[in-house]
N, C-alpha and C positions, 0 to 999 in steps of 0.2 A: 412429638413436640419437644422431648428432652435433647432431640440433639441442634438445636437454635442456639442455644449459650453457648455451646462447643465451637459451632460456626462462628458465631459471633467475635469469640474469644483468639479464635485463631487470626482472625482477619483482624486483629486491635494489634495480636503479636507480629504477624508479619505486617503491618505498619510501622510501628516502632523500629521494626528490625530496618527495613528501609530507610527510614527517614534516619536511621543512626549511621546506615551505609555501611552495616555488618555485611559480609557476605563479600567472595572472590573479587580481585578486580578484573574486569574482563577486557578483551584485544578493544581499543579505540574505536572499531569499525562497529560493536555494540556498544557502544555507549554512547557515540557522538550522534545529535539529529543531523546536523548540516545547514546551510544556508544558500545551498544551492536551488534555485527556484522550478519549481516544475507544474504544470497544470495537466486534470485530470479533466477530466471528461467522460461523464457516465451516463450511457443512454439508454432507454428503453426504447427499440424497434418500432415504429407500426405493423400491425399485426399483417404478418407474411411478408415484413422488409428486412427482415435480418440477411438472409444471405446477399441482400442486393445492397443492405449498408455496408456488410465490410469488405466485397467488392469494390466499393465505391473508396474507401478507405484504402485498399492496397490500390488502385491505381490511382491515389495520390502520391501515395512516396515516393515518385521521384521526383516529381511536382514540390513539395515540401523540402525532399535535399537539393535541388535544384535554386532554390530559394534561399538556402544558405542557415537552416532549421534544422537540427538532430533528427533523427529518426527515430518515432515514438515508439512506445511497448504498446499493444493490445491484447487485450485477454478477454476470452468469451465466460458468459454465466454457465457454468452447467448445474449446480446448487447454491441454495442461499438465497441472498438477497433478490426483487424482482427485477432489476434490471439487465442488459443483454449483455455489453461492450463498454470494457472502462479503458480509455486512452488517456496514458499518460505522455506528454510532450516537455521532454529535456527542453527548459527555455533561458537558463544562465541566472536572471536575473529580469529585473522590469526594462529596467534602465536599458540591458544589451538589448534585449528581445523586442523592446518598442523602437527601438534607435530610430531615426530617418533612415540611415542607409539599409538597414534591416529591413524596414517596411518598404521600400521600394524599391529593393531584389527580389522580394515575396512576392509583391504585386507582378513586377515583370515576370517571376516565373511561372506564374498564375496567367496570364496571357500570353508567354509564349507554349505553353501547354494546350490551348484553343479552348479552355476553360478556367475564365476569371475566376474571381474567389467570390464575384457576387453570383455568379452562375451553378458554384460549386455551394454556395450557402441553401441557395434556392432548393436546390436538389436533394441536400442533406435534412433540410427539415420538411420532405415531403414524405420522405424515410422514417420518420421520427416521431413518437407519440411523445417522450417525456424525457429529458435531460437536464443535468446539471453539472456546471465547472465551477471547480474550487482549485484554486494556488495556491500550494503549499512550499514548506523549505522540508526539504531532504538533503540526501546524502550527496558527496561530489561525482559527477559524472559518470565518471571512472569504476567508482564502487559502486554505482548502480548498475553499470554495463556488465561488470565483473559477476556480479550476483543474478542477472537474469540471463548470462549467460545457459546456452544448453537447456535452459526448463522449456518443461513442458507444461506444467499445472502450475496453475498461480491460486495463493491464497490470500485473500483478500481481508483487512478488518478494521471495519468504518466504526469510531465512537466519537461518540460525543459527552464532554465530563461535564459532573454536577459544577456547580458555579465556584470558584477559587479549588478546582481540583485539577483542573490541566496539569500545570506541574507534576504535580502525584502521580497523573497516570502516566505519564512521559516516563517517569521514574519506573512506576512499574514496568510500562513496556522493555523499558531496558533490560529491568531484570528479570524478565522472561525468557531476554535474550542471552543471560549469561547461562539461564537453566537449561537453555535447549544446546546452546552451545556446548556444556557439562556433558549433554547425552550423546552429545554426535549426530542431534539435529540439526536443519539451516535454519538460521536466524531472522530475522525480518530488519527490513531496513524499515525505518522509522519515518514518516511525511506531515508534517507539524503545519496546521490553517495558518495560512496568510490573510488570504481575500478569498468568498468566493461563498461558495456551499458550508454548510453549518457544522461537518464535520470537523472537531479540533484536531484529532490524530486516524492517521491513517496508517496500516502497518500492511506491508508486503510479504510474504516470504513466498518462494520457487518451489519446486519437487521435478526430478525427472520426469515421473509420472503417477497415476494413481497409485500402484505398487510401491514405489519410495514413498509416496504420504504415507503408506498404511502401514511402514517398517517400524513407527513408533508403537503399534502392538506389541512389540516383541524384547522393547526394553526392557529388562531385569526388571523387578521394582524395588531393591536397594541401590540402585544406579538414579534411577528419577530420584530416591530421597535425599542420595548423597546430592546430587547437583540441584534440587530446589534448596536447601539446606545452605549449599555456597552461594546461592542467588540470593538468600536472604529471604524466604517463606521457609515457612512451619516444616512443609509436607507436599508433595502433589496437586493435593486435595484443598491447599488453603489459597491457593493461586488463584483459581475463578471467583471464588467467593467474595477473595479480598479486592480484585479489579472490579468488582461488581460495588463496591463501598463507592468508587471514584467516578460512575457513572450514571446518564440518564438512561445514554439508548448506547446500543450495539449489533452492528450486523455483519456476518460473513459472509464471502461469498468465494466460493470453488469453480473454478474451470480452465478450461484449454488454454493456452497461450497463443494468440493467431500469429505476431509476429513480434520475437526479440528486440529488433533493433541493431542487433549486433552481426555483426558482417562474419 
């Protein structure tokens, strides 16, 4: 029980330390969210339709580039949260992505394909036990492709902040990303609720594979303290605790990457 007030105590000071904006400044590419608009989509499978939904997903994409649409990322569940497949879809913005002439390139690419998008809907929710799409603003295009370039594991981390803490955690998440950066980890690109699913922030980061995720074992541990210390937390140790002040819920989820995006 005596070590409550410690916890406590740390998560008050790495508060303070943030909100005062002690701590390195780090490359724009961590610290900026973006206003680039992108929509996720996360589904849970019907039970024994996974391989036959992302199937059905890879032979959209040419259907979808054909239509004049980015090429999404997908990532499969392998731990974590219960859901299977989260697709994210580069959309610019509401404005471009609904345009008229956008929806009816879509449409036509979608029937010169020999499958409509009403034919292709039908299909996907017979696929499907439980989904949800949320639009978010992330990073610019560019340094999204940059950063999922090559991966192979995507980590996933869905939260949702206590009421007038968004901000806060935004903050934090930054400077998580200055900490990991200090270590010579990859960083997470940051996906901030628009419309959509309830989740406020959504944070990405890549890994080659399970072996790169697991290379943070092996960081010194005056190297984690030197770089939580420039990020502006106590210690290591006071990072979860203190994101844990700014939240209700939080979930991760780890796995495969089925398709980049990136040519």
């Amino acid at each position: 029980m005596t070590h409550r007030p410690a916890v406590a105590g740390a998560a008050l000071a790495v508060a303070a330390l943030l909100v005062s904006g002690a701590g390195a400044q780090a490359p724009a590419a961590l610290q900026d969210t973006g206003s680039y608009l992108y929509r996720f989509v996360i589904i849970q499978a019907a039970p024994g339709r996974l391989l036959d939904l992302i199937e059905l997903y890879k032979g959209r994409l040419p259907v979808i580039e054909a239509g004049g649409d980015e090429r999404p990322f997908i990532a499969k569940h392998s731990q974590g949260d219960f859901w299977d497949l989260c697709i994210i879809y580069p959309s610019a913005s509401f404005t471009e992505y609904y345009s008229e002439a956008r929806v009816a390139k879509r449409d036509a690419a979608a029937k010169g394909s020999g499958i409509p998008n009403a034919e292709f809907a039908r299909t996907f929710y017979s696929m499907v036990g439980w989904h949800e799409d949320l639009y978010a603003e992330g990073p610019p295009l560019d340094v999204f492709r940059e950063h999922v370039k090559g991966a192979g594991l995507a980590h996933f981390e869905m939260l949702q902040a206590l009421p007038g803490r968004r901000d806060d955690l935004i903050k934090e998440r930054q400077a998580e990303n200055v900490y990991n950066h200090e270590r010579g980890r990859p960083h997470t690109l940051i996906f901030v609720h628009d419309q959509g699913a309830a989740w406020d922030v959504i944070t990405l980061d890549v890994f080659r594979d399970w072996r790169h995720f697991a290379e943070q074992e092996s960081i010194p541990a005056e190297v984690s303290l030197a770089a939580a210390k420039k990020a502006g937390f106590a210690n290591p140790d006071a990072i979860g605790p203190y994101m844990r002040t700014l939240i209700s819920t939080h979930r991760d989820t780890l796995g495969p990457v089925v398709f980049s995006g990136v040519r």
